[in-house]
C-alpha positions as CSV (number, residue, x, y, z in Angstrom):
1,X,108.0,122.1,136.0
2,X,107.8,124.4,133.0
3,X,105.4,127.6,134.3
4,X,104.5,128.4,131.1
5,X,101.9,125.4,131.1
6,X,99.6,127.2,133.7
7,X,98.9,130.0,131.4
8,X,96.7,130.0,128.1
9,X,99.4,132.7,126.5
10,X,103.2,133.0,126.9
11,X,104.2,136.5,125.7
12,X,108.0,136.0,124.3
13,X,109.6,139.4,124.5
14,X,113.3,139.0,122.8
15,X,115.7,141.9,123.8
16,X,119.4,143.0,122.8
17,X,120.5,145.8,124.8
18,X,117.1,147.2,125.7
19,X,118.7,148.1,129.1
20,X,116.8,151.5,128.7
21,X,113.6,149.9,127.5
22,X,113.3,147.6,130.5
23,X,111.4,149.7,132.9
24,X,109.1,150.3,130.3
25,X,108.2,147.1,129.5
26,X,107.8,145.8,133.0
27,X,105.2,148.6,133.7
28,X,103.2,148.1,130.3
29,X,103.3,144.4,130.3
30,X,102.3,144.6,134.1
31,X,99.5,146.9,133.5
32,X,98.3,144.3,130.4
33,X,98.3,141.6,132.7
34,X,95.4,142.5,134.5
35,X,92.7,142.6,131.9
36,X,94.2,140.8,129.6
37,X,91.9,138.4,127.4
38,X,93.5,135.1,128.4
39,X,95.7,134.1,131.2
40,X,99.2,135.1,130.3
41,X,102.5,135.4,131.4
42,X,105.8,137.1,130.1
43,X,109.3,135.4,128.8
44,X,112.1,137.5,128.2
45,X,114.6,136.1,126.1
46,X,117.9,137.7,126.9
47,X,120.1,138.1,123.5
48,X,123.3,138.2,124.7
49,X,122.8,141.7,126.0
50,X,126.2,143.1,127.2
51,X,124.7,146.1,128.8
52,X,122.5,146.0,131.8
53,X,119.5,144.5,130.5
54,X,119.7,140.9,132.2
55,X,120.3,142.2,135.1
56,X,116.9,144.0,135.3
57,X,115.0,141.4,134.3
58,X,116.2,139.0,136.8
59,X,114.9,141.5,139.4
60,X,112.0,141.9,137.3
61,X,111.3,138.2,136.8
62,X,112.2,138.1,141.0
63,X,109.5,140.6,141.8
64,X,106.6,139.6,140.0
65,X,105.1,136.3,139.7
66,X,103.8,136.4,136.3
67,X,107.4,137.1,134.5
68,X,110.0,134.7,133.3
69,X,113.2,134.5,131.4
70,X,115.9,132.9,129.5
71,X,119.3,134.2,128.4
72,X,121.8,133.1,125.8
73,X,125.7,133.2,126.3
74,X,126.2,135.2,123.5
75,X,124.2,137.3,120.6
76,X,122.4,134.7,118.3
77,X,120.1,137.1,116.4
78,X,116.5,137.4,116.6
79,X,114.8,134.0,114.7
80,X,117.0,132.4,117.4
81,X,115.8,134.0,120.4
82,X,112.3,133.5,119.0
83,X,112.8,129.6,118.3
84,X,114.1,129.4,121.7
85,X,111.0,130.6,123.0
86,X,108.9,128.5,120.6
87,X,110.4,125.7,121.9
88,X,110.0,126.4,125.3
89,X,106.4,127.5,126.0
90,X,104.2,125.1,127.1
91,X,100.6,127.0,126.6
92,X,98.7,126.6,123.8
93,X,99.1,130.3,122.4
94,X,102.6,132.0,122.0
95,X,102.6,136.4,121.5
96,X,105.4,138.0,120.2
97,X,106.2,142.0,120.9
98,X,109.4,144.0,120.1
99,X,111.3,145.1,123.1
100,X,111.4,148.7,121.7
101,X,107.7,149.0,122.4
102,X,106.7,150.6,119.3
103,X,103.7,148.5,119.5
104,X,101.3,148.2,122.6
105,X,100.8,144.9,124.4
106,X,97.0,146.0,124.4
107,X,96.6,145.3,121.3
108,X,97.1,141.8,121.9
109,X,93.3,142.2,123.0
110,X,92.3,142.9,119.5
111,X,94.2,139.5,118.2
112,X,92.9,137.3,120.8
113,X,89.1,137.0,119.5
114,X,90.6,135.5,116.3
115,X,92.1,132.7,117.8
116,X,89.7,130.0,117.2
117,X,89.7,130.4,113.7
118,X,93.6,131.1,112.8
119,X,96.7,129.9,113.5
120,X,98.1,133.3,113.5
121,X,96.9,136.4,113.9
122,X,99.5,139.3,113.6
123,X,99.3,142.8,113.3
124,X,99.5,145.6,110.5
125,X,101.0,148.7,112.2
126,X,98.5,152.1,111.5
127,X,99.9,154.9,111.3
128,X,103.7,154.1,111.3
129,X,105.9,156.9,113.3
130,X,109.2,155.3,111.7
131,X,111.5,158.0,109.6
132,X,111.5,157.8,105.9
133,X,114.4,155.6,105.7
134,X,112.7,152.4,108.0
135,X,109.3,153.6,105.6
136,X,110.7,153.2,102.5
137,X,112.8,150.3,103.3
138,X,109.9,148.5,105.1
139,X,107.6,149.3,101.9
140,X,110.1,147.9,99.2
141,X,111.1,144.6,101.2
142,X,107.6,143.7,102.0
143,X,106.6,144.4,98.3
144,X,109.6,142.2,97.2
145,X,108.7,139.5,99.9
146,X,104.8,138.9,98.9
147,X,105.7,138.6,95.1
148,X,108.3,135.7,96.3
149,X,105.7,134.2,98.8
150,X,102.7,135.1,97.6
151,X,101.3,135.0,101.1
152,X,98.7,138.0,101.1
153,X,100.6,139.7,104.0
154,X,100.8,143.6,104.7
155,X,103.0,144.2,107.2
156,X,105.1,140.7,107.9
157,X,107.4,142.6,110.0
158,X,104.9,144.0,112.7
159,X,106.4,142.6,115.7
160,X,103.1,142.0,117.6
161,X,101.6,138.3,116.8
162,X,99.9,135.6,118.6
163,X,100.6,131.8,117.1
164,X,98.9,128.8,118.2
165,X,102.1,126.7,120.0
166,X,101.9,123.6,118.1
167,X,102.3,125.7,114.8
168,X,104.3,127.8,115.9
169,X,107.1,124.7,116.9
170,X,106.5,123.0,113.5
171,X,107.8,126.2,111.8
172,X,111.4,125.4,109.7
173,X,113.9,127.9,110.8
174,X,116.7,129.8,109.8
175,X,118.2,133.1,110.1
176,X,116.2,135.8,109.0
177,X,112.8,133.8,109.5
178,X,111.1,136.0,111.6
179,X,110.2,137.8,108.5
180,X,108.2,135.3,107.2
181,X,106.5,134.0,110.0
182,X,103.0,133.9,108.1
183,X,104.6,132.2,104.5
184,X,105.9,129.9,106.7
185,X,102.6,129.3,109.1
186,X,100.8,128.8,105.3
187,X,102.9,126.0,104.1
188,X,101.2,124.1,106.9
189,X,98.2,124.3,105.4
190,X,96.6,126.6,108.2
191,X,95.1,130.5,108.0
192,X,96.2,133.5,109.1
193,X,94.9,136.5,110.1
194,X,95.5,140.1,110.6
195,X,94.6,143.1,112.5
196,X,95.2,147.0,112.7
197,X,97.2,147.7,115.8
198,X,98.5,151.1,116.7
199,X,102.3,151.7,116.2
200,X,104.4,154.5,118.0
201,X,107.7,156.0,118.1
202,X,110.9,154.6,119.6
203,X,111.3,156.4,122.7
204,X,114.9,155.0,124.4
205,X,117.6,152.8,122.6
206,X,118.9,152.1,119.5
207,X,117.3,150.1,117.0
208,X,118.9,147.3,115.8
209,X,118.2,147.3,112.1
210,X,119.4,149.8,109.1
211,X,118.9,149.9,105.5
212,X,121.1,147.1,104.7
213,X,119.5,144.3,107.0
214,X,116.5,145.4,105.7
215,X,116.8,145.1,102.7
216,X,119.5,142.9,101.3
217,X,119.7,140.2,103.9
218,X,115.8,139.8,103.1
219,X,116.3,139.8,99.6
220,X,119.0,136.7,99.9
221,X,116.4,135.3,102.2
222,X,113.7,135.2,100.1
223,X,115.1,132.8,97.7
224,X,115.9,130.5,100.9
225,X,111.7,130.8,101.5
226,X,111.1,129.6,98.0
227,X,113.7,126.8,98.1
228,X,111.7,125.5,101.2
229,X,108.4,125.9,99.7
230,X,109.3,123.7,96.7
231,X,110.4,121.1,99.4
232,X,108.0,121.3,102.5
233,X,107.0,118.0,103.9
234,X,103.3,118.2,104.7
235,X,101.5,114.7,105.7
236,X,98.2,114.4,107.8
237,X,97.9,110.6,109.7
238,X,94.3,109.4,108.8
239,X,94.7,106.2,110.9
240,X,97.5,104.1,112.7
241,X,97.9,101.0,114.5
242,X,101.3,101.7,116.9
């Protein structure tokens, strides 16, 4: 039996070589647990890490009842390890947050009251405490992204969002995806939401991302989102007789 279908939430917390990070997230996502909005759980989704990270959350996942995981064989990037998790959960609402902690599982609190009237709710991160490369990047890439989606987003990239499942498992995926998880929620024709949410500092590991992956790999993937949103398939059954 999939565990995931006794909670209202699955929290999917993707990680590459976090191994320092670990801890961390174990107490805050712990502590969130217990006054958290709906009944939720945690699945870590194990990147390929080949430093100490899976082995923590095994013994994580062993000593508390409310924490799961997967783990791939090899380093698959992170739209995969979020369509893994997609595919997975089996309650109705699926959370996303960065294993780097920068934003607060708390603040999935202030998404949750939205849920009944979006498909997605994400996050726009306040007061950024990024360096003025990750800025500057972030600014020019987003700025590029809404005039080739025209989706009205802020921040696509905060990594702190909550996605009805069923829309979340329709979403067509491809490398580089996760940054346009709300273009890509739109083309099916539902709303989307966001939120202020507080944003903080790294404080162990090594981020994963520099000024080239932010900026020309979502520049090539851009034109992949408007090649897809020429040919999305969107149909609603009125009636049937199966």
């Amino acid at each position: 039996m999939n565990q995931t279908s006794n909670y209202d939430l699955t929290i999917l917390v993707p990680l590459y070589n976090e191994e320092e990070n670990v801890i961390r997230l174990e107490k805050s996502l712990t502590e969130y647990l217990t006054h958290a909005l709906l009944n939720s759980c945690v699945l870590f989704i194990n990147d390929g890490s080949d430093d100490g990270s899976l082995e923590k959350i095994r013994q994580i996942c062993i000593a508390n009842k409310d924490f799961y995981y997967i783990s791939f064989d090899h380093n698959c990037g992170l739209s995969s390890a979020l369509k893994s998790g997609f595919d997975l959960v089996e309650s109705p609402y699926t959370g996303y947050i960065d294993a780097d902690l920068q934003t607060s599982p708390e603040d999935f609190n202030r998404l949750i009251p939205y849920l009944k009237e979006y498909a997605l709710v994400t996050g726009i991160r306040t007061n950024r405490k990024d360096n003025v490369i990750k800025k500057v990047s972030s600014k020019l890439a987003n700025s590029f992204r809404r005039y080739m989606t025209h989706d009205g987003i802020e921040d696509t990239g905060c990594p702190l969002k909550i996605i009805a499942t069923p829309n979340a498992r329709k979403l067509p995926f491809f490398k580089g995806m996760h940054r346009f998880i709300p273009a890509l929620i739109r083309l099916q024709g539902v709303d989307v939401k966001e939120v202020p949410v507080s944003h903080f500092p790294r404080m162990a590991g090594v981020a994963k991302y520099n000024l080239r992956n932010r900026l020309i790999g979502p520049f090539i993937d851009c034109f992949a989102y408007k090649w897809m949103e020429k040919r999305y398939i969107r149909y609603h059954i009125n009636e049937q007789k199966v």
